[in-house]
Steps between C-alpha positions, in 0.01 A plus 500: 500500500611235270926422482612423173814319394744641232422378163748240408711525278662240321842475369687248258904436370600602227843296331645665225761296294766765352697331256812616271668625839876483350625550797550433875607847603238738677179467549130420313301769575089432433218802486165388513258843410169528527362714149459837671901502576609293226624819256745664798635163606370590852418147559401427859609165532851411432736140559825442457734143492846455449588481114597128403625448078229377307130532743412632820172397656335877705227414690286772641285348812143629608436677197111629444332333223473764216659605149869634521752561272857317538802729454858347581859546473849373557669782739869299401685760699290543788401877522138450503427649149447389106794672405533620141712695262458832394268454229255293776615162373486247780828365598379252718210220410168564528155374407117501597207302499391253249828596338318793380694622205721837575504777213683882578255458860353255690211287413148570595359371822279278360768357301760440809170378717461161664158426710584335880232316603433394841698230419766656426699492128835357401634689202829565340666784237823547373762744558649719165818668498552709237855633609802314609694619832 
């Protein structure tokens, strides 16, 4: 009977730069979605790091190299949700990947998509708010 070992898998960092952060209330919340979930937001793997004006550094430690799209915002108040106005207009700052550009939804996957090698990937996108507090 031959014993085998469990197939390795190896795992890399991923630092995100967010930049435009206007402020140092809340928090900097980071998605990182593979495609399948991408469309619901049901991202499985999500960071968060104190909110500091102008950029916050997220890193997100043994991640699997792969394809994933970057979705992030600034929770300013600290409820754990993009919060928005009636008509769905963020009030808080978000952004995604690549600074993938934003129309009435979200961008594609493939637009918001950064590759993580096995050596990991340092990247960095900017925050937009379109409303003011």
């Amino acid at each position: 009977m031959r014993g085998g070992a469990a197939p390795v898998v190896l795992a890399a960092a991923l630092a995100v730069t967010v930049q435009g952060v206007r402020s140092g209330e809340g928090r900097i919340v980071l998605a990182v979605c593979e495609e399948a979930v991408y469309p619901a937001g049901r991202c499985a793997v999500r960071v968060t790091a104190p909110a500091a004006e102008g950029a916050v550094r997220v890193i997100v430690p043994d991640l699997p190299p792969g394809t994933y799209a970057l979705r992030v915002y600034h929770d300013e108040n600290g409820n754990g949700q993009l919060d928005r106005n009636l008509l769905g207009i963020p009030w808080e700052g978000f952004g995604f990947g690549n600074d993938a550009p934003v129309r009435m939804t979200p961008p594609r996957f493939r637009e918001a998509a950064v590759t993580v090698g096995e050596g990991g990937l340092e990247t960095a996108l900017t925050l937009r708010y379109w409303m003011s507090p």
